[in-house]
C-alpha positions as CSV (number, residue, x, y, z in Angstrom):
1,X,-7.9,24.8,4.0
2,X,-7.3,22.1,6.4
3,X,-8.6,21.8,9.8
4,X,-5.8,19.1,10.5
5,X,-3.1,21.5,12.3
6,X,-0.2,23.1,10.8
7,X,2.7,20.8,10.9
8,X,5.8,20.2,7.9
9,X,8.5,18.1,8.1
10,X,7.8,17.8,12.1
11,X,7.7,21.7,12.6
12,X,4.3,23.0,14.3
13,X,3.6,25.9,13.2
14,X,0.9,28.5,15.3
15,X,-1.1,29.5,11.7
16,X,-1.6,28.2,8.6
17,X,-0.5,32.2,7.4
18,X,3.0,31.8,9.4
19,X,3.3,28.2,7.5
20,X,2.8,29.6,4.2
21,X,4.8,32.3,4.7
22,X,7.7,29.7,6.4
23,X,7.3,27.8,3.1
24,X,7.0,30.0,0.5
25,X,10.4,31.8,2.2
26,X,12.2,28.5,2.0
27,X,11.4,28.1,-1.5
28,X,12.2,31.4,-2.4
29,X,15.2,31.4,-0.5
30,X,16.4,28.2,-2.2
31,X,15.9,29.6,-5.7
32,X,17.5,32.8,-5.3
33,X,21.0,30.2,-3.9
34,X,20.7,28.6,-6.6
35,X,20.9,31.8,-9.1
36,X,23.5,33.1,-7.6
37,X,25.5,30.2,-8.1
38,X,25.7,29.3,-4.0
39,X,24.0,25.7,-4.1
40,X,23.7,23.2,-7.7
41,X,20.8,23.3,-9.7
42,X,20.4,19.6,-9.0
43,X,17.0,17.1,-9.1
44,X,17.5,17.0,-5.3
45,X,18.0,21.0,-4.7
46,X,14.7,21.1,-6.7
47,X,12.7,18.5,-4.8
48,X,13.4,21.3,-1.6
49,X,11.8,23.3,-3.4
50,X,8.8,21.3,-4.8
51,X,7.4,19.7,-1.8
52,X,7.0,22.8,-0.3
53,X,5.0,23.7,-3.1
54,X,3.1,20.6,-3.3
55,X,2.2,20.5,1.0
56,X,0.7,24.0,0.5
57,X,-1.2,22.7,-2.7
58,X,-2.6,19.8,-0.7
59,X,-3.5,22.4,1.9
60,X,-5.6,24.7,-0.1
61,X,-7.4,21.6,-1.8
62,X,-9.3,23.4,-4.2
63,X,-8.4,26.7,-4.8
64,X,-5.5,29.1,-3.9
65,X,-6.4,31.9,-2.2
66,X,-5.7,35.3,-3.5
67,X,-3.4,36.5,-1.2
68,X,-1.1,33.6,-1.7
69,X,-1.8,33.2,-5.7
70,X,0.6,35.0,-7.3
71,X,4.2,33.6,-4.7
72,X,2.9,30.3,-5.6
73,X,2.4,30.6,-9.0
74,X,5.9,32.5,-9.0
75,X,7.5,30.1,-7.3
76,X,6.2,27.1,-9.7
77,X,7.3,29.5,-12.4
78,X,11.1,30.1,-11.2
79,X,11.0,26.1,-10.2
80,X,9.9,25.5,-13.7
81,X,12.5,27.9,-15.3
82,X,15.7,26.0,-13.4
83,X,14.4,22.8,-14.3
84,X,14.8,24.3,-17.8
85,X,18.0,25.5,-17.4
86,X,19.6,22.1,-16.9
87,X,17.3,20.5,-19.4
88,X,15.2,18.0,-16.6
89,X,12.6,16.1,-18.4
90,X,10.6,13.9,-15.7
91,X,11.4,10.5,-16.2
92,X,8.2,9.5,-17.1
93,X,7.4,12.3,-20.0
94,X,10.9,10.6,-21.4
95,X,9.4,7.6,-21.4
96,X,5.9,9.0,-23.0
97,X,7.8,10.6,-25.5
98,X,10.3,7.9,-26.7
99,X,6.7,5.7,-27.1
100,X,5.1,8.3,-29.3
101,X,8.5,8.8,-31.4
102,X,8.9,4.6,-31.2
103,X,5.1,4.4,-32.7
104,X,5.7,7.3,-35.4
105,X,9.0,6.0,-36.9
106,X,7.6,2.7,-37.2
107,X,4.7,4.3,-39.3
108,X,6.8,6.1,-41.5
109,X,9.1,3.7,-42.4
């Protein structure tokens, strides 16, 4: 973990543990409005939810403790599923895949 202090989005928190927990709540919180139909599945809805996740992976560094291992890895999972839902493909696997097609119909023709 870091030894830099426990700040997000200009909130200090007392632990890293009440941060996590802060975080993964938010996340969670956000997905579950978004099932139930009380906020859009939109890009930006999403991105709520995925810097959360991605400031507590920069905060473990290597390797996710086991106490918080299986919220994460839920909460990538449920990010992953709505991003499904609305068939989001990253701009940049688009473009990846349009190459690859681009390359392949040119050698089959």
């Amino acid at each position: 973990m870091n030894d830099f202090g426990f700040i997000f989005e200009g909130r200090n928190f007392a632990s890293f543990d009440e941060m996590a927990e802060t975080l993964f709540h938010e996340a969670n919180e956000r997905i579950v409005r978004m099932d139930i139909g009380e906020i859009q599945n939109t890009q930006e809805e999403r991105a709520y939810i995925k810097w959360r996740l991605v400031h507590m992976q920069a905060c473990f560094q290597k390797e996710i403790p086991d106490r918080y291992r299986s919220i994460y890895n839920s909460l990538w999972s449920q990010l992953y599923r709505l991003e499904h839902e609305v068939n989001y493909r990253h701009p940049y696997a688009v473009y990846l895949l349009e190459r690859v097609f681009a390359k392949t119909d040119k050698r089959v023709r």
